[in-house]
N, C-alpha and C positions, 0 to 999 in steps of 0.2 A: 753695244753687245755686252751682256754680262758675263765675267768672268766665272760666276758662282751658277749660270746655268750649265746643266747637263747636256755633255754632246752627243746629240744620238743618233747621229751618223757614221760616230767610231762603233759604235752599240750593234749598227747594222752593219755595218762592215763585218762583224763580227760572224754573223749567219755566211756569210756567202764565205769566209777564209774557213771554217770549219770544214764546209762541203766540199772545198780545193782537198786539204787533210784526209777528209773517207774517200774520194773518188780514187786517193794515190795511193789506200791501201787495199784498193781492190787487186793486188798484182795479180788472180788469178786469171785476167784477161791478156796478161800475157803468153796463155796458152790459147788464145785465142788465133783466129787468121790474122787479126791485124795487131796484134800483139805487140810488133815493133813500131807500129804507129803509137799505140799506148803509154809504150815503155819511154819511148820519147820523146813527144810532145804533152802530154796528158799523167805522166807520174813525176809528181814534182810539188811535194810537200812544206818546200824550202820555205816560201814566203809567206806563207800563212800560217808556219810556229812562229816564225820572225816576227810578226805580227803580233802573235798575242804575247809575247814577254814581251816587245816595244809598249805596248797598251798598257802590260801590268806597272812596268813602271812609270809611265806618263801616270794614270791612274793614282798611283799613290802621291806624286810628286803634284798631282793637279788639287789632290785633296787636300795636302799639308797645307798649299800654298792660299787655298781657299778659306780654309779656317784658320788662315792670319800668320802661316809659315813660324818664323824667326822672330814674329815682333815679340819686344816685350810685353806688350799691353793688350794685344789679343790674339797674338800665338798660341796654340796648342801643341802638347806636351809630340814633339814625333814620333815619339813611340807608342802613343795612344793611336795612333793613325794608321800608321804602318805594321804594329804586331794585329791590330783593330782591325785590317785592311786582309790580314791574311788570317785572323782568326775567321772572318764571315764567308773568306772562300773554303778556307778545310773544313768548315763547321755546314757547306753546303754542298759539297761534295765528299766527302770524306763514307756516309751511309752508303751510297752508293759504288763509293772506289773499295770497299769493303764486299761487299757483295757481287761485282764483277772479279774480286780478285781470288773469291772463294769457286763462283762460276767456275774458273779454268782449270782448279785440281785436278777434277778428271782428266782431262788433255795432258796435263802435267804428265801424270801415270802412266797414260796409255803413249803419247810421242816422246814425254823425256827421260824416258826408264834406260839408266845407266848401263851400260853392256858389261855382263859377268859382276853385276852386283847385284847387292841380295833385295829384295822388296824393302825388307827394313831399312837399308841403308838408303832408296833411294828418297823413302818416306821422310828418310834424316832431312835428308838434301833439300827438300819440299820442305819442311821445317824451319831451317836453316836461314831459307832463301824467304820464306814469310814473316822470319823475327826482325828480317832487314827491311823486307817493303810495309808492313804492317805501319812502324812509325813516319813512313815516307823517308828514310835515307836512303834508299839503293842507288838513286843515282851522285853519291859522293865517289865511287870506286873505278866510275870509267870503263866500267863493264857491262857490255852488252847483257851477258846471261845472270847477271844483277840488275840492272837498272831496269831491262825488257821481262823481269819472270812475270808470270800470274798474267796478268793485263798489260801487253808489252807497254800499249800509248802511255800507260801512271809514271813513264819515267818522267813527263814533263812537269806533275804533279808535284813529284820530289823534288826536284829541280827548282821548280820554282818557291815548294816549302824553308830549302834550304839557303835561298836567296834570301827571303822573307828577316829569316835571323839574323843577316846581316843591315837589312834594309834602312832601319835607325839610323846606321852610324854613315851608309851611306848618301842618306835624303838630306843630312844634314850638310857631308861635305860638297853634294852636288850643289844645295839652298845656297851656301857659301864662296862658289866660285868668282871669281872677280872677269875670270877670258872665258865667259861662256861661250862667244864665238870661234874660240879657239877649241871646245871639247864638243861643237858641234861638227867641225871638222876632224878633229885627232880619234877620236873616240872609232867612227867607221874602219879608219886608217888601224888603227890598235887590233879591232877585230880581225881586219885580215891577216894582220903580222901573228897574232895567236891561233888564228886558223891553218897557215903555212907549219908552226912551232909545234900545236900538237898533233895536226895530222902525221909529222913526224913522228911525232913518238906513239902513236897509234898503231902506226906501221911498223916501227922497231923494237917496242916491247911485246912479246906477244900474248901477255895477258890483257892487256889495255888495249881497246876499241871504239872508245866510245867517247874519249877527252874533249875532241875536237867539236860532238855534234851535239851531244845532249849532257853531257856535265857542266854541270855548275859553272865550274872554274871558268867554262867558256861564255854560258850562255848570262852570267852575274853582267856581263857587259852591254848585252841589247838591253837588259832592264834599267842599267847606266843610264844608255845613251835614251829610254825611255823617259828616266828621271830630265835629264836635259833640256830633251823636247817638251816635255811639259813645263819647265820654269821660262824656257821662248814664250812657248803660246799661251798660258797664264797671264803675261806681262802683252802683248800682243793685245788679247782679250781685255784685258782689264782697261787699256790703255785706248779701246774701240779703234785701232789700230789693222785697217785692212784694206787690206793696198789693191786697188783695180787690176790686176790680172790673177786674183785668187780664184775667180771663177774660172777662168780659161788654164789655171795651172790645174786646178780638180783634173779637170777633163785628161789633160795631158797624163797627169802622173797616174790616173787608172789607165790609160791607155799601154802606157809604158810600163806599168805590172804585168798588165795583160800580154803584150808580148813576151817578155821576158820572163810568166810562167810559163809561155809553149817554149820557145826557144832554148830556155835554158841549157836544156840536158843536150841542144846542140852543139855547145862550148865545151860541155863535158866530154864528150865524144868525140871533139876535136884536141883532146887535151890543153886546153885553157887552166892556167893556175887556181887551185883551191881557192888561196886567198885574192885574186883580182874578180873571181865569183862572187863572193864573201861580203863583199866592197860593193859589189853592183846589189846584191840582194837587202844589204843593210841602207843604203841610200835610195831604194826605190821604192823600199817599205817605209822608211824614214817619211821620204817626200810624199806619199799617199797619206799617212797621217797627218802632216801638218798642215797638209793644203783643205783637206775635210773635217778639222778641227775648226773651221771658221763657218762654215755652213752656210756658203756663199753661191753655191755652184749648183747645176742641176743634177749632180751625182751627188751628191749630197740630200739635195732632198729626195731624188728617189732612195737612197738606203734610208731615210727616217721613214717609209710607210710603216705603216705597221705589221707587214707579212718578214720585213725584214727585221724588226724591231722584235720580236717574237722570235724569229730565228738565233736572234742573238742572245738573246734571254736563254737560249735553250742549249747553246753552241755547246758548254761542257758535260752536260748531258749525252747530246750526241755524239761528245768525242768517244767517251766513258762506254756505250754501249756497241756503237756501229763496229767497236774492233770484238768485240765478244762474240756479235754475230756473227761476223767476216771468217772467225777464223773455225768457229763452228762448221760452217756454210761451207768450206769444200770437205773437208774429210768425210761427214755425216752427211747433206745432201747429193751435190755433185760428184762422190765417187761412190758411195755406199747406197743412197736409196735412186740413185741414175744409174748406177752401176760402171760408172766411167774410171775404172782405176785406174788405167792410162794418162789420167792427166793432160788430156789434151780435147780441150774445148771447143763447142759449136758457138758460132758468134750467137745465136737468140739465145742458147743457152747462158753465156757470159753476161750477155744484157741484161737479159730478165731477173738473172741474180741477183746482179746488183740492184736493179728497181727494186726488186724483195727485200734488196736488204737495208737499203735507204728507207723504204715506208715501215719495215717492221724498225728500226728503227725512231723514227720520227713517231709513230704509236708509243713505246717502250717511251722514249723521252716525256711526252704530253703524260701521260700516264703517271711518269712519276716525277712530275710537274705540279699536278694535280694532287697527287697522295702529300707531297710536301706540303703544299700552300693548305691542305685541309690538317695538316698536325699541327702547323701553324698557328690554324685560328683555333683550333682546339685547346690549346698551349694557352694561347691569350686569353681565352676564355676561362 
């Protein structure tokens, strides 16, 4: 097994954890008849952002290590890698997170028009609030109506832009550990102890909301514990190191996502601890990457077809666009041109939305899939 091959069954993993992500922000089915079936089994976004910050940092950490990590003699610079690593992702999405974020003005105006202030003033606030997502910092502040303006989903953009800065100094201290087994266990255990700490203070300051879920501060650690996983299975890899029940653990540890994306939110409801949540979503994301990093199993090669290889290729696309629809989609169709101000939905109604808005969607992506790859060759030429 080559270390320096591409695994592209994280790649395809990749397509199917985005579509977890838009199905859970259809909430408008929870005005549907079965809305509390929805709401909790089927809305549960949790593991499939876990997902992609464990990737980004495995990802960089897989790359360093590939083009000779730390050695003297054919190492490359880490910060060619890692700032390299996050320049081709802002530099490929970034046209597009600009243009979704200009899309939502209108909404801005018309839903977040400030009570007893004047148009100018709110125009400020609008202003204000694009000086801070424009460069991708909003999500440093821990606040929702920061980190969510314009295009709520870019807080993870930010999030991970703001990681990115830090990434050098820490690719290098993960490269260097000597108890990597020791921060393959401690590290889950960390995230729950900071998941308990700032949901507190989430809850007791009350401009801070957002510490816990999508700030840096918190999520700097799944892309840790992705650095981590990636210096395992690197060394694993390279080492053609793969031990007979890696095919029978694939099987397992999709299965055990798959429960514990419907289940989840029944622990929530039963009041189960944040952080013993935390603990389960970070180790069962964990263990689904590492057992489909070896591409041993037959989940593994079903995500390398190419239907899912494509989906993955396309997955920040479709994050980028399907909330712009989404959010269009009830005020201007299902309440205004159905006429349904009520707010309360027919289940074909609910359905077909969504099929609407997944295929206008999945169009809108290919589409500027296509206009990219043709600037491209345009460019080279």
């Amino acid at each position: 097994m080559s270390a320096n091959k591409r695994i592209q069954s994280l790649e395809g993993l990749r397509g199917i954890m985005i579509f977890l992500i838009v199905l859970s922000h259809m909430e408008f089915l929870r005005r549907c008849s079965f809305g509390g079936t929805y709401d909790l089994y089927w809305h549960n976004p949790t593991l499939a952002v876990d997902y992609f910050f464990l990737l980004s940092g495995f990802g960089m950490m897989y790359s360093f290590l590939k083009h000779g990590g730390l050695s003297t003699t054919g190492g490359v610079d880490v910060h060619l890698i890692s700032i390299g690593f996050a320049k081709t992702k802002v530099r490929k999405l970034y046209p597009l997170y600009a243009i979704t974020m200009l899309a939502f003005v209108p909404m801005m105006f018309v839903q977040g028009l400030l009570p007893g202030k004047s148009l100018l003033m709110n125009f400020g606030g609008i202003v204000a609030r694009g000086v801070l997502c424009a460069p991708l910092v909003q999500s440093a502040f821990g606040m929702t109506r920061l980190s969510h303006a314009f295009n709520g989903v870019c807080w993870f953009l930010s999030t991970l832009v703001l990681i990115y800065l830090m990434s050098p100094w820490l690719m290098v201290r993960v490269a260097k550990m000597r108890r990597i087994g020791l921060a393959l266990l401690g590290v889950p255990v960390l995230v729950a102890v900071l998941q308990t700490i700032l949901a507190a203070v989430d809850a007791r300051v009350s401009f801070l909301d957002d510490l816990a879920y999508g700030s840096s501060y918190m999520r700097v650690w799944f892309v840790i514990y992705g650095m981590v996983l990636g210096r395992v299975i690197f060394a694993w890899r390279k080492r053609n190191h793969v031990p007979a029940w890696l095919p029978r653990a694939e099987i397992a540890a999709a299965m055990l996502c798959i429960g514990w994306f419907f289940l989840r939110n029944t622990f929530v409801g039963m009041g189960a601890a944040g952080g013993a949540l935390r603990l389960v979503d970070v180790a069962l994301c964990a263990g689904l990457l590492f057992t489909l990093s070896f591409e041993r199993g037959c989940v593994s090669r079903l995500l390398e077809r190419p239907r899912f290889m494509r989906l993955g290729h396309l997955a920040m696309y479709i994050y980028l666009i399907h909330y712009l629809l989404r959010m269009y989609w009830e005020p201007v169709v299902m309440k205004r041109l159905l006429g349904n101000q009520a707010g309360v939905y027919g289940d074909v109604i609910g359905i077909v939305s969504v099929v609407l808005i997944v295929a206008l969607t999945m169009l809108l992506s290919i589409a500027w899939d296509r206009y990219r790859r043709t600037r491209q060759v345009a460019g080279g030429a």
